[in-house]
Each structure stands twice: as C-alpha cells, then as structure tokens.
N, C-alpha and C positions, 0 to 999 in steps of 0.2 A: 833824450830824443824819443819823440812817439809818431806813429803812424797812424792814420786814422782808422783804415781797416787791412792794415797788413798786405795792401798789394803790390805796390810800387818797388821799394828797395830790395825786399827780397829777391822777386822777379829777376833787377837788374842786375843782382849780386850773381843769382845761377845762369842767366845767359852770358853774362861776362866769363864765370870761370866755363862753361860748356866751352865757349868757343875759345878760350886762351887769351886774352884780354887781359891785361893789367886789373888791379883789384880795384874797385872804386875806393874813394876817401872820403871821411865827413868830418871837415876840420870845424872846430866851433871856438866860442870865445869861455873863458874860465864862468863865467855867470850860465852860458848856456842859452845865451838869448839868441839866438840866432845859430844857422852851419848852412854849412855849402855842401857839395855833392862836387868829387872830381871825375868825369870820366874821363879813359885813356884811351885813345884808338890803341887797335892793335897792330903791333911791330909792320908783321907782314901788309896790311892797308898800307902804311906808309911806303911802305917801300916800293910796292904796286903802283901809288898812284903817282910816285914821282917816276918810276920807270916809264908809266905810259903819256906822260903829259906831253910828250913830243907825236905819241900817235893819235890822242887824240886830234892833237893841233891840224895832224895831217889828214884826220878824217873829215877836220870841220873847213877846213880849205876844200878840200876837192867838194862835200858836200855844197860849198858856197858857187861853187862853177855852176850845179846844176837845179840851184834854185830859181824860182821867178819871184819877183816883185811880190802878187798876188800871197806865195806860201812864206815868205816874210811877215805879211799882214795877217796869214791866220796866227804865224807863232806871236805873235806881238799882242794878238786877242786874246788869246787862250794864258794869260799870265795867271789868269784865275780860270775856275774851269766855267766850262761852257757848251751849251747845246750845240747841237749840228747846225740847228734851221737859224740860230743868234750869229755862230762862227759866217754864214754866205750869207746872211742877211746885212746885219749890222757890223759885221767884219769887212767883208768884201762889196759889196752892195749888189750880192746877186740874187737867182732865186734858191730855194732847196730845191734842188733836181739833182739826182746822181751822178749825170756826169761832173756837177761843180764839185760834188764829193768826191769822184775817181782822179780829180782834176788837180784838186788842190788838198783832202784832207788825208787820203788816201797815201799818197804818197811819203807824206810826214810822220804816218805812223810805219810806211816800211823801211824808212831811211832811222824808225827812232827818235824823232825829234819832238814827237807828239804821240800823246799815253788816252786808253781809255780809263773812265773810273768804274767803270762793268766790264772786268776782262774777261769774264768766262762767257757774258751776252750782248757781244759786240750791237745787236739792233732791240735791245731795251729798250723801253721810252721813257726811264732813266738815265740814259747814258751820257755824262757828260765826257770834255774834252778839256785836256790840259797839255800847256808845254813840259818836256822829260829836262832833263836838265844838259843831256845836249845839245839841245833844241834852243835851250837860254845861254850857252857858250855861242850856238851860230848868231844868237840876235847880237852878241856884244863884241864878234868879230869884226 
C-alpha cells in the first residue's frame, strides 16, 4: 500500500487513537489490487445517540408545533447552501428586507435547524446558508 503524499491515513490513525476509537483496518486481497479502509465509531457515540433518539424525537415534535409553512420552505431550500437574498427571493417569493430575515431565517438558526458557512462573520458577503441536520430530521417528520 502507498500513499500519495503521506496525509490522509496517518492523520486518521492519530485522531482515532487521541480520541479512543477503535483502530482503523485495511483489509486487502493476497495480489494487493485493491483494500478498503474500516472505520469504527466509538463505543461511547453509540451509546449516546441511541440514548438520545427519544429526545431528539421530543425536540423535533414540539419544534414542529412552532414552525410556519414559510420556515419549512427555507429548510427545504437550503438542502444545498445558499444566500440570504436566493433563500427570500427564490425560496419564499419575498424581498431581502430584514424583517423577512428576523421572520423566517432568524429563527431557524436559533432553534438549530439552519447553520451558517461564515460562523465567525455572521454578515459576510460570503455567507451562505445551509440545513443542520436537525433541521433534515424536522423536514422528514
């Protein structure tokens, strides 16, 4: 087995043992034509995300009480990322004015269901928008 410029597996091999993760595997065939790469989540994630799947569930319910139609339609836009003035324009069919932002985009990132891709410069003229991944559990409630 070769690596091209030595960054990838090692990489993966020391953050795996930093954080206690199962050792990765590179099973291959007796010629050597080919191998795979195993990774193993770690114990404790497992056990985390099955303990919490019930509260999520219970977050994405009450969250569903207090959504409108409208921030439906931004999470359903935003599957890919996407600008502010695309999100109320060609999402919603409004204008970019700030209240359509306190209204509808606003809210989605305080509830967590919608992420920036500039988090340290929330008013970039870079800044896209994307759905977080609870945000993709509420759309498939």
């Amino acid at each position: 087995m070769t690596e091209g410029r030595a960054t990838g597996s090692p990489t993966i091999k020391r953050a795996l043992e930093s954080n206690g993760s199962p050792a990765s595997t590179f099973p291959t065939d007796e010629g050597r034509t080919f191998f795979e790469v195993g990774l193993f989540c770690h114990p404790a994630f497992l056990s985390d995300s099955l303990d919490s799947g019930d509260q999520v569930s219970d977050q994405i319910k009450e969250l569903s009480a207090q959504l409108r139609e409208e921030h439906l339609q931004v999470l359903a836009y935003v599957t890919k990322p996407a600008k502010r003035k695309k999100i109320l324009e060609q999402g919603l069919g409004l204008t970019n004015h700030t209240k359509n932002v306190k209204r509808y985009n606003d809210p989605l990132l305080e509830w967590d269901l919608l992420d920036r891709t500039v988090k340290d410069r929330p008013n970039s003229p870079l800044q896209l928008y994307v759905i977080r991944e609870k945000g993709r559990q509420l759309l498939h409630y």
